[in-house]
C-alpha positions as CSV (number, residue, x, y, z in Angstrom):
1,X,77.2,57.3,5.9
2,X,74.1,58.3,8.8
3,X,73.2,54.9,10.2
4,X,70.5,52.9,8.1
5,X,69.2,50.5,10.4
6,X,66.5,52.4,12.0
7,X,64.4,52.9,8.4
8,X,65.5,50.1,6.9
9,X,64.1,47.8,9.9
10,X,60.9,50.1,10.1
11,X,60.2,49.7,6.3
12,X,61.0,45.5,6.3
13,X,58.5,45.1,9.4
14,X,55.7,46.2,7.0
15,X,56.7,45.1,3.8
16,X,58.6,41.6,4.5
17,X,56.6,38.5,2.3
18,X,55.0,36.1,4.4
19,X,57.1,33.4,3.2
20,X,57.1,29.7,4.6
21,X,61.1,30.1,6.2
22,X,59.8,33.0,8.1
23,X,56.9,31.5,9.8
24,X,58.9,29.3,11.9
25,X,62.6,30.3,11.3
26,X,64.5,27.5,13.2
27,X,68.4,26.9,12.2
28,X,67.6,23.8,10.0
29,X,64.5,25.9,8.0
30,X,66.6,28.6,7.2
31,X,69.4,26.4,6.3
32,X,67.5,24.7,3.9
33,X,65.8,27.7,1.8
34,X,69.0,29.7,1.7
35,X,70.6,26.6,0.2
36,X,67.3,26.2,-2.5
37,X,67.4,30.0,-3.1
38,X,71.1,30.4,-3.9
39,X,69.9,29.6,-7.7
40,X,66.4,30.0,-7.0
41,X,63.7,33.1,-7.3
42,X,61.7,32.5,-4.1
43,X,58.1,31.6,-6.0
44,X,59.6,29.1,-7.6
45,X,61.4,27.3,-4.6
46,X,58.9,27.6,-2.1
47,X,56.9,24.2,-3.4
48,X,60.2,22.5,-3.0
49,X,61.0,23.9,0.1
50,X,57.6,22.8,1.4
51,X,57.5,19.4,-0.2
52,X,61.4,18.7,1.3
53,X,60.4,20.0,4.6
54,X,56.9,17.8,4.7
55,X,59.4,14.4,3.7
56,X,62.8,15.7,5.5
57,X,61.5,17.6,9.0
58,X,65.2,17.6,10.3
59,X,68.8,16.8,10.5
60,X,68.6,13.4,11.2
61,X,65.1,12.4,8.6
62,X,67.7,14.3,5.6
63,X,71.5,11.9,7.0
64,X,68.7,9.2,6.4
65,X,67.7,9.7,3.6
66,X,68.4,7.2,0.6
67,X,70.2,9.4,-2.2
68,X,68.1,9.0,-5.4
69,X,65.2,9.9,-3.0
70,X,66.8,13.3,-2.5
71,X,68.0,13.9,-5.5
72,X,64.4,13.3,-6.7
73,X,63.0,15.3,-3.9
74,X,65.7,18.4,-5.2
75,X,64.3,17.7,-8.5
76,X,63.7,20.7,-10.8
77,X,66.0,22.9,-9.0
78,X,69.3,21.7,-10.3
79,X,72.6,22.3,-8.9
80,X,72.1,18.9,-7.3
81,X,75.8,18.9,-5.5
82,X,74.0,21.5,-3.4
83,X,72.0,18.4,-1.9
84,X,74.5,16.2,-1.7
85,X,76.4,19.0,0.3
86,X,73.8,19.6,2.7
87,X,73.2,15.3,3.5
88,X,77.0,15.4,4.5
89,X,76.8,18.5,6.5
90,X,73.5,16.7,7.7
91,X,75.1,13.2,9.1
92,X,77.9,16.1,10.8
93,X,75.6,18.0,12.1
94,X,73.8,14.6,13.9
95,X,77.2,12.6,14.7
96,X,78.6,16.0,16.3
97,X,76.2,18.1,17.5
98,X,73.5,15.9,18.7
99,X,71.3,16.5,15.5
100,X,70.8,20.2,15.8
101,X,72.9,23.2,13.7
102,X,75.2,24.4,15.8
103,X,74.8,27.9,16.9
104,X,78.3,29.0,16.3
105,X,79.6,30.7,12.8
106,X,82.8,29.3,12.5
107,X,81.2,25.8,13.1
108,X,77.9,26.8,11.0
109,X,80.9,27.5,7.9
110,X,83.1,24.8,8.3
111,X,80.4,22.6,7.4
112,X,80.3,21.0,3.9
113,X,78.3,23.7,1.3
114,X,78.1,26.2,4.0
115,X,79.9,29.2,2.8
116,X,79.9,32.8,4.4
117,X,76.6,33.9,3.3
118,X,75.0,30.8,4.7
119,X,76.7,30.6,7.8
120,X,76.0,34.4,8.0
121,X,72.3,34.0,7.6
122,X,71.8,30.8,10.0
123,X,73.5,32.8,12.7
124,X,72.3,35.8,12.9
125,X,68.6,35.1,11.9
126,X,68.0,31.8,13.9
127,X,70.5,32.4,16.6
128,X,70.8,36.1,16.7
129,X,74.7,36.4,16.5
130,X,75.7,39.5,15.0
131,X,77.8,38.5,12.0
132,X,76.8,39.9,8.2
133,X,75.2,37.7,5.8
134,X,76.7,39.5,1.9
135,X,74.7,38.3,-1.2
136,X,74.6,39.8,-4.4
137,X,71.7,41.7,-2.9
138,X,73.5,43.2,-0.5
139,X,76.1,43.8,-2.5
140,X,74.3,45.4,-4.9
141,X,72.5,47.5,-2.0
142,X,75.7,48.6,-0.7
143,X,77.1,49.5,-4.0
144,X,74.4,51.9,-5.2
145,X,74.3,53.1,-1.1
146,X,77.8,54.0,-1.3
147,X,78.0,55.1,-4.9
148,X,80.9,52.8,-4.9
149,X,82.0,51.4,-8.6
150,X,84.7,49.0,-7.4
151,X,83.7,45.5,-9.1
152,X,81.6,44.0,-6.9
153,X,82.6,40.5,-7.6
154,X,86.5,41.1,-6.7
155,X,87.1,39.3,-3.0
156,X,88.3,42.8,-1.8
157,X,85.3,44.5,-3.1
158,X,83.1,41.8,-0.9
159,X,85.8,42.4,1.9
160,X,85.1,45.8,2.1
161,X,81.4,46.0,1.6
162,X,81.3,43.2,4.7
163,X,83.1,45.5,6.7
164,X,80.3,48.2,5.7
165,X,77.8,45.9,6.5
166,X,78.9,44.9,10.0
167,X,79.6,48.6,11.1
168,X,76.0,49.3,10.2
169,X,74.1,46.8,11.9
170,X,72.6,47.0,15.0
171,X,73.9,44.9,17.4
172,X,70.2,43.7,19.1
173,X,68.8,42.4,16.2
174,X,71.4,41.2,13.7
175,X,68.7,38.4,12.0
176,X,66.0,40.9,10.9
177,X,68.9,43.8,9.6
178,X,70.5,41.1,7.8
179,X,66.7,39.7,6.1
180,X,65.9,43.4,5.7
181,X,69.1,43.8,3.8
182,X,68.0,40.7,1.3
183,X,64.0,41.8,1.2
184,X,65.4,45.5,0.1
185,X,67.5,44.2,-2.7
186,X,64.8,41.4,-4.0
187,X,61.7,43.9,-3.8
188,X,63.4,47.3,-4.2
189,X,66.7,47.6,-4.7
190,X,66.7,45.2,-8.1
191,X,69.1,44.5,-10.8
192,X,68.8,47.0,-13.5
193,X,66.1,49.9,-13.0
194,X,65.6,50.1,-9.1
195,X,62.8,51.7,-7.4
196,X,64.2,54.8,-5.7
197,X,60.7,56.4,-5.4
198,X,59.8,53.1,-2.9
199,X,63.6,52.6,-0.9
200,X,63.4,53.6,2.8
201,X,66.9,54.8,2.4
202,X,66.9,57.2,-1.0
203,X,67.3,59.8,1.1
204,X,70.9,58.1,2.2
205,X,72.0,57.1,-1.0
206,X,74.3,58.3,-2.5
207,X,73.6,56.3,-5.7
208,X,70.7,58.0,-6.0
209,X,71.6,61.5,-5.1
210,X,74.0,61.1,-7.8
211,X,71.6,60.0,-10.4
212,X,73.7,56.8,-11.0
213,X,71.5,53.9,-8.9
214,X,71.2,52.3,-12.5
215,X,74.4,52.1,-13.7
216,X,75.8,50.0,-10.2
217,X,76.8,47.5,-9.2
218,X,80.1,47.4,-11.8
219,X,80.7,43.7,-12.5
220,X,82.9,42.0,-14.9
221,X,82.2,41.1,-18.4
222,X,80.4,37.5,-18.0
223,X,83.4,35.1,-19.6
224,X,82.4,33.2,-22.7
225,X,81.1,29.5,-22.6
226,X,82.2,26.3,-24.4
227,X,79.6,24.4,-26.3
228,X,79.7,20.8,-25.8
229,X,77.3,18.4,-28.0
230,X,75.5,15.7,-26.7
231,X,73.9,13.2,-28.1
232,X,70.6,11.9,-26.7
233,X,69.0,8.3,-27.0
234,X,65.5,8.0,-26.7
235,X,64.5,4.5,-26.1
236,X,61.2,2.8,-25.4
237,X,60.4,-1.1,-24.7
238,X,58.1,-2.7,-23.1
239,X,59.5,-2.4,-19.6
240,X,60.1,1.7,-20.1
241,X,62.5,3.8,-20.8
242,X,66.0,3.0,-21.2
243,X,67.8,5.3,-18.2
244,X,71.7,5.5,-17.4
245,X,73.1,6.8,-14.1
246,X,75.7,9.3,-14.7
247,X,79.0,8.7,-12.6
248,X,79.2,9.5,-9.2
249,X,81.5,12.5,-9.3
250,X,81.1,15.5,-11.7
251,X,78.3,17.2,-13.3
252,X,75.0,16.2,-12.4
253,X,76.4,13.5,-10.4
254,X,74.6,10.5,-9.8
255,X,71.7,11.3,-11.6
256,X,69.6,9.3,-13.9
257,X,69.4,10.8,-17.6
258,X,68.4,9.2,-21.3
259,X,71.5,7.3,-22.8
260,X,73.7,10.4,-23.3
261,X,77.2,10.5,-25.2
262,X,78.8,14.2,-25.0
263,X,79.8,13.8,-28.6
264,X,77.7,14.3,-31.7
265,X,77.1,10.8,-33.1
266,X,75.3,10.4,-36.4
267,X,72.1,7.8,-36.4
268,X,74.1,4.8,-37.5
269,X,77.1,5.4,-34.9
270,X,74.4,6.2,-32.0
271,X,73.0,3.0,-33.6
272,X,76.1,1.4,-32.7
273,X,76.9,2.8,-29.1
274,X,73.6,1.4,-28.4
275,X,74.4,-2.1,-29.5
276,X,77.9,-1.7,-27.6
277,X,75.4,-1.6,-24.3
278,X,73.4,-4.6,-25.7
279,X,70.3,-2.5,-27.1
280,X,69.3,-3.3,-29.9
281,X,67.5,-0.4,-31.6
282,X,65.8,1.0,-34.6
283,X,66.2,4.9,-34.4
284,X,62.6,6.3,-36.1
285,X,62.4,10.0,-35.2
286,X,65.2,12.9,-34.7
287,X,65.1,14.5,-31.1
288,X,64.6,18.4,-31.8
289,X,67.4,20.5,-30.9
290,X,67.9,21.3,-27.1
291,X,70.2,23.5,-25.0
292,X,70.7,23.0,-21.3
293,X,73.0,26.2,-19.5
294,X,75.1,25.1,-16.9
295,X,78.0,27.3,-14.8
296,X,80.8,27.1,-17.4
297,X,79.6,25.3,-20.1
298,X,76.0,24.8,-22.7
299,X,74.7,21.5,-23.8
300,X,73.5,21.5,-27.3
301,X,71.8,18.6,-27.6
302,X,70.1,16.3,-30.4
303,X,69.6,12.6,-30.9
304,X,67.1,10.1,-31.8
305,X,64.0,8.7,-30.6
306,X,63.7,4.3,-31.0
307,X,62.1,1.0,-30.0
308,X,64.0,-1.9,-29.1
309,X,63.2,-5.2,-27.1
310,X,63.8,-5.2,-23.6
311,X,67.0,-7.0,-22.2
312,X,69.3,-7.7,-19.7
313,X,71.4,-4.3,-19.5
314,X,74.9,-3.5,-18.5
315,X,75.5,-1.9,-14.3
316,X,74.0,1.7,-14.3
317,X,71.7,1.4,-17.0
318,X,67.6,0.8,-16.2
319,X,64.7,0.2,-18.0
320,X,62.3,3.1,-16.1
321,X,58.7,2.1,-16.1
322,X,56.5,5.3,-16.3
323,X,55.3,4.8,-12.6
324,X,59.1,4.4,-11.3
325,X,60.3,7.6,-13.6
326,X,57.8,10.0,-12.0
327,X,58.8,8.5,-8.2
328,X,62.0,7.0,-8.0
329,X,64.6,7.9,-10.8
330,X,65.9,11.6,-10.3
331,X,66.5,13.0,-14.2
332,X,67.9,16.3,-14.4
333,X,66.4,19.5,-15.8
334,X,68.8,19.2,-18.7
335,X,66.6,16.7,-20.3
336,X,63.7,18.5,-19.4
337,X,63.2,18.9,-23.6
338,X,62.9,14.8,-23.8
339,X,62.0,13.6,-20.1
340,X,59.6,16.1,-18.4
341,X,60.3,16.4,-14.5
342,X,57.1,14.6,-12.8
């Protein structure tokens, strides 16, 4: 393969977005929006990123900070052990190395939630260390590049296509090959149809030259998800609505949510759960059906919408008045159908 840097670096200095991250790229910016955009299109997590910045400047402001506060500063983009992942690396980061990332790789990736890609990216764009940075973008780049059908999501495939990677990046200016790299595969290079007739490098691909861009990467067959119900209670008094945290370990950890049993419970035994709590209830109006999506499994999820008096309730349950449910209690998208995000 000819060397792709040279084009590839021309055509990203005038077409890069001006995105936030980019105007002032230090080790703790970029470390945050690659951790937001690992589940994240880039529109939608730039309010986020800007908001978390404005509250959480640095390291030590994010150690600090009290946990439903972050969660409910990471709310709406889910995945919220990310977070909790980057407050430990966080209190590391300022009980090690003085409150600043540490501009080292191996250091960078031992750090909780920092993987390769991360540890990649912080490197090479905020400290200009020449080590790769292999996303699915990349990957997805290199496949078609290559013309290469091995299943892209196999470690040796991503072995291999790191090696490719690293032997075509220019030692000078690792950061901006490395961004060049993501920018091609999120403007150009995209899943499904790309646009050949725009890539700086069609003339290098072999993907293309073959008339097979379209048909790469090769990835597995997505596996099949288990369906778990859940049953949702809806529940108004006078003091707000009746919130319970979830446990501290697990899916959606910590977080606050609607009384929730993942079972489907008919109106008199939901009825009944809720007395076991010390809520007494009347259940008026079915909850329309919801799904939530998560990595390995779907929520389908139903319920009931009540009244009941407010009383004294049992260790992680709340009555949430409206005020403290739009500034203080993080609920999860997966509720989104009930409880809107505020």
């Amino acid at each position: 393969m000819q060397p792709i840097a040279a084009p590839l670096l021309q055509w990203f200095d005038a077409n890069k977005r001006l995105l936030p991250f980019r105007q002032e790229p230090s080790a703790y910016h970029i470390w945050v929006s690659e951790i937001m955009l690992q589940q994240t299109r880039v529109a939608a997590a730039i309010p986020y990123y800007e908001r978390f910045i404005a509250a959480l400047p640095d390291p030590a402001a994010l150690a600090a900070c009290e946990p439903d506060a972050l969660r409910k500063l990471w709310q709406g983009l889910g995945y919220y052990n990310r977070v909790n992942n980057m407050q430990k690396a966080a209190r590391i980061v300022c009980e090690q190395y003085g409150g600043d990332l540490p501009a080292d790789y191996d250091a960078l990736r031992s750090l909780p939630g920092i993987g390769d890609y991360t540890a990649g990216a912080v490197a090479s764009i905020a400290f200009g260390i020449p080590v790769p940075a292999v996303d699915g973008n990349v990957l997805r780049v290199f496949a078609r590049l290559y013309n290469d059908d091995a299943d892209v999501m196999a470690p040796a495939t991503k072995k291999a296509f790191t090696v490719r990677v690293l032997d075509q990046m220019p030692k000078a200016t690792p950061g901006p090959y490395n961004e060049a790299l993501m920018e091609l595969g999120a403007l150009v290079c995209i899943p499904g149809t790309p646009h050949c007739g725009e890539c700086p490098l069609a003339d290098l691909c072999r993907g293309y030259a073959a008339g097979r861009a379209d048909q790469l990467p090769v990835k597995p067959a997505p596996k099949a998800k288990g369906k778990v119900p859940v049953t949702v209670a809806l529940i108004e008094s006078e003091q707000g609505l009746l919130l319970q945290r979830r446990p501290a370990r697990g899916l959606l950890a910590g977080l606050w949510q609607p009384a929730a049993w993942e079972k489907a419970l008919t109106r008199d035994e939901l009825t009944a759960a809720l007395a076991g709590i010390g809520v007494q209830a009347v259940l008026d109006e079915p909850l329309p059906p919801a799904k939530h999506v998560f990595t390995h499994k779907i929520w389908e999820l139903g319920g009931w919408k009540g009244t009941a008096p407010a009383c004294a309730l049992p260790e992680g349950y709340v009555w949430a008045a409206p005020e403290d449910l739009a500034e203080v209690y993080p609920v999860p998208n997966a509720f989104g159908a009930y409880v809107k995000a505020k």
